[in-house]
VOGU-3710 file (C-alpha; in Angstrom, 3 decimals, decimal comma):
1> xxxxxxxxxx> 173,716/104,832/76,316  175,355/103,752/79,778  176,174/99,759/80,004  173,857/97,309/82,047  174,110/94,125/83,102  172,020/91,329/81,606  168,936/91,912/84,184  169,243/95,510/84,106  168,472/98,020/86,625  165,830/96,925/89,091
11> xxxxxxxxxx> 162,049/96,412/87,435  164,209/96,762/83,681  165,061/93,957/81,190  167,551/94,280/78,369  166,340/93,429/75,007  168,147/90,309/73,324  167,284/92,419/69,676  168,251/96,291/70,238  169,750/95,933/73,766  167,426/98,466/74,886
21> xxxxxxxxxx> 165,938/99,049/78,388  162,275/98,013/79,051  160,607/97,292/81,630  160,711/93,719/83,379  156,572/93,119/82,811  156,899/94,228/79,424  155,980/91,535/76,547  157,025/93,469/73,513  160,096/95,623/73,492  158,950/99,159/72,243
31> xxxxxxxxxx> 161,726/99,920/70,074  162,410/97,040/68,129  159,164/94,999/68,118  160,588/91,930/70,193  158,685/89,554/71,349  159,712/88,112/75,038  158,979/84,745/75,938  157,962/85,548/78,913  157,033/88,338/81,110  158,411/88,554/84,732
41> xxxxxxxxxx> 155,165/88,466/87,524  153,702/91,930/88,807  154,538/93,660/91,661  150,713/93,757/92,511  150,395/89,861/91,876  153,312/89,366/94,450  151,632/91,816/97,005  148,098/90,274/96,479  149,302/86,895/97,460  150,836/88,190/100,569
51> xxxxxxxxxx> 147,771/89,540/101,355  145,333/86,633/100,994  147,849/84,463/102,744  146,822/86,854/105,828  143,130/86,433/105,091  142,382/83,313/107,266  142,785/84,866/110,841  140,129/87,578/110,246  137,981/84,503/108,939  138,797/82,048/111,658
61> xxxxxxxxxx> 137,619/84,748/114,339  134,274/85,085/112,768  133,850/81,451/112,211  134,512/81,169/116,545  132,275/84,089/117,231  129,802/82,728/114,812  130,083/79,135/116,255  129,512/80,887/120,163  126,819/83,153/118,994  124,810/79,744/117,532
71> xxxxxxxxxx> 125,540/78,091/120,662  123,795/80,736/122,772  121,485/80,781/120,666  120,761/77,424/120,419  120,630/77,074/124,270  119,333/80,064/125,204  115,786/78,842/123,514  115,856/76,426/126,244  117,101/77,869/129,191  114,348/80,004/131,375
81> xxxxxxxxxx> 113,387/83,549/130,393  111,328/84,104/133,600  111,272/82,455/136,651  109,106/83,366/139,572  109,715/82,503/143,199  107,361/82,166/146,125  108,737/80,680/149,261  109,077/76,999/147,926  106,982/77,183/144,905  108,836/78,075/141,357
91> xxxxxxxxxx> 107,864/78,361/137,898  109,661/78,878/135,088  109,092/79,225/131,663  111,958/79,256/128,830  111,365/80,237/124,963  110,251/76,906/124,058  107,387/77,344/126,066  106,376/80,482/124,768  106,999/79,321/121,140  109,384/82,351/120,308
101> xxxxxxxxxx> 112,038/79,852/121,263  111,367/77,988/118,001  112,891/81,007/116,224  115,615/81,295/117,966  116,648/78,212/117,998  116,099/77,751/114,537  118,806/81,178/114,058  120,921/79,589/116,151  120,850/76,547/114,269  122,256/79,251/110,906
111> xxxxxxxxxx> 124,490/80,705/112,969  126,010/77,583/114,023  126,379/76,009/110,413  127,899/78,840/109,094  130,419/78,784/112,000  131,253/75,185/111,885  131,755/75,574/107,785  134,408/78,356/108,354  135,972/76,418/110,897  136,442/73,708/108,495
121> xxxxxxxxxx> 138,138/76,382/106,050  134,912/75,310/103,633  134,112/77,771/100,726  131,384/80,254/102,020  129,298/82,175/99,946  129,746/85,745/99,900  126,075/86,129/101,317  127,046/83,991/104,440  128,608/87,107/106,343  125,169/89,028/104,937
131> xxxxxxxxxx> 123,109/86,078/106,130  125,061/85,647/109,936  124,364/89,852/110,737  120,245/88,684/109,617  120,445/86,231/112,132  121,898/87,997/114,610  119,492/91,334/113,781  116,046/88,943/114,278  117,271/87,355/117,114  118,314/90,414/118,800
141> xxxxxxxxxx> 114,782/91,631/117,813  112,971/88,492/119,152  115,116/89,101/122,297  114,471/92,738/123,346  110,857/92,350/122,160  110,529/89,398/124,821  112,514/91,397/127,430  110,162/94,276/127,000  107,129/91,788/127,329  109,017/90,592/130,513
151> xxxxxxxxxx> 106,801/92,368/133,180  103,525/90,809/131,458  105,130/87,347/131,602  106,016/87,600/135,027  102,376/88,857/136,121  101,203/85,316/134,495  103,417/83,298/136,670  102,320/84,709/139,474  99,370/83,654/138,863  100,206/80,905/137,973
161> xxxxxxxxxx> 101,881/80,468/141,662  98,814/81,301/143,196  97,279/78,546/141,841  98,966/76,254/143,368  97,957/77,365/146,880  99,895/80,000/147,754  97,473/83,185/147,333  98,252/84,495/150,675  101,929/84,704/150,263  101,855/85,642/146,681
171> xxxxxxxxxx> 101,831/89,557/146,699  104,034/89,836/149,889  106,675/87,166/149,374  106,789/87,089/145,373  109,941/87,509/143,480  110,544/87,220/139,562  113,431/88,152/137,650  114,700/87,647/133,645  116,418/83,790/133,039  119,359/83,435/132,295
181> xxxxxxxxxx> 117,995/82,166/128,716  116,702/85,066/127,521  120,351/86,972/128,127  121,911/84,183/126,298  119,894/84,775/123,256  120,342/88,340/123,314  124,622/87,830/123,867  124,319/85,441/121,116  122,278/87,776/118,765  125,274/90,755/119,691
191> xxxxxxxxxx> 127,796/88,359/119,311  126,355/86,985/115,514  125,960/90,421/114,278  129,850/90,973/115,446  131,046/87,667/113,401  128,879/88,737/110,369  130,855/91,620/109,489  134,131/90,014/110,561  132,979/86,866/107,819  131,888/89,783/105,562
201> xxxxxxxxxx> 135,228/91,580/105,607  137,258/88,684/105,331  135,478/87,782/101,944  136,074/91,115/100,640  139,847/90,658/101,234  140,377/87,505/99,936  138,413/88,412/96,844  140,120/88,067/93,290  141,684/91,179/92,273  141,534/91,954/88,466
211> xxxxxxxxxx> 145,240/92,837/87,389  145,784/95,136/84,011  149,550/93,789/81,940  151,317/96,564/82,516  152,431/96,751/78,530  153,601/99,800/76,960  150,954/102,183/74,865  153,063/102,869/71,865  153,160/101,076/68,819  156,530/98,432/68,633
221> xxx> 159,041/99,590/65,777  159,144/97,270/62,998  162,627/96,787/61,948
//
């Protein structure tokens, strides 16, 4: 048997008993039965930690996007979705007013929590990325169902406008167009969905990783 030193050849341990090489995670030496004191750490243990010391910047971008998504959210509820001009009359109506703003606001109110928690490096649940992409999926479908509905909004206004004297200039001079509101929910909705995953994936990484002793199958010697 060639001579090694006393830490042996790299990932090897001599045994103190039968001065045999095993391997440096090993607890019991294989030929004569000895039982180390300790083992030396894992390979996997040493890459895992490098890993989850990485985690936070994949979590600190979701909590920003998630923080900016509840923000738009939260005041695109009460910023106009319609607005109708005639000469110097204007009305405009935001989500609050058509009571769909109470739901968005209400996401945006999630999305902001959950932001504001990550920010604060606060233990999320693994269900908060889940829960940010279902706020961001209802909002987006509160906002294109709303945009959709945009035309028959815009016919009330007008109507409205002609109430307030202005029936002869209505049809000619009559201009509406989508608020700026209504694009801010549906930016924030994109934009919540986006952090979700990003929260979701950084959850997965910096999950706990089962590691199996890497200890040798056959039976120790007894002397």
């Amino acid at each position: 048997m060639s001579e090694m030193g006393p830490e042996g050849s790299a990932g090897m341990k001599v045994c103190p008993s039968c001065a045999e090489p095993v391997r440096a995670a090993a607890k019991v030496c294989r030929y004569c039965g000895y039982k180390f004191e300790s083992a030396a750490p894992l390979p996997a243990v040493t890459d895992r930690s490098a890993a989850v010391a990485h985690a936070p910047a994949p979590t600190r971008a979701g909590a920003i996007m998630s923080t900016i998504a509840g923000v738009l959210l939260i005041a695109g509820s009460f910023l106009p979705w319609a607005s109708v001009h005639v000469i110097t009359h204007t009305v405009r109506r935001s989500g609050m007013d058509w009571r769909a703003g109470v739901f968005t606001l209400i996401l945006g109110v999630l999305a902001l929590v959950v932001g504001i928690a990550a920010l604060a490096k606060l233990r999320l649940p693994t269900f908060a990325g889940i829960g940010t992409i279902a706020v961001g999926v209802v909002a987006a479908i509160i906002g294109i169902f709303e945009f959709a509905r945009i035309g028959t909004r815009l016919d009330t206004l007008r109507r409205l406008v002609e109430r307030l004297g202005a029936q002869r200039l209505a049809d000619r001079f009559t201009t509406g167009h989508v608020g700026i509101g209504l694009w801010g929910v549906i930016a924030g909705s994109v934009l919540a969905i986006v952090a979700g995953f990003v929260l979701l994936n950084a959850a997965d990484d910096t999950a706990p990783v089962p590691v199996t002793p890497d200890v040798d199958q056959r039976s120790p010697v007894s002397v």
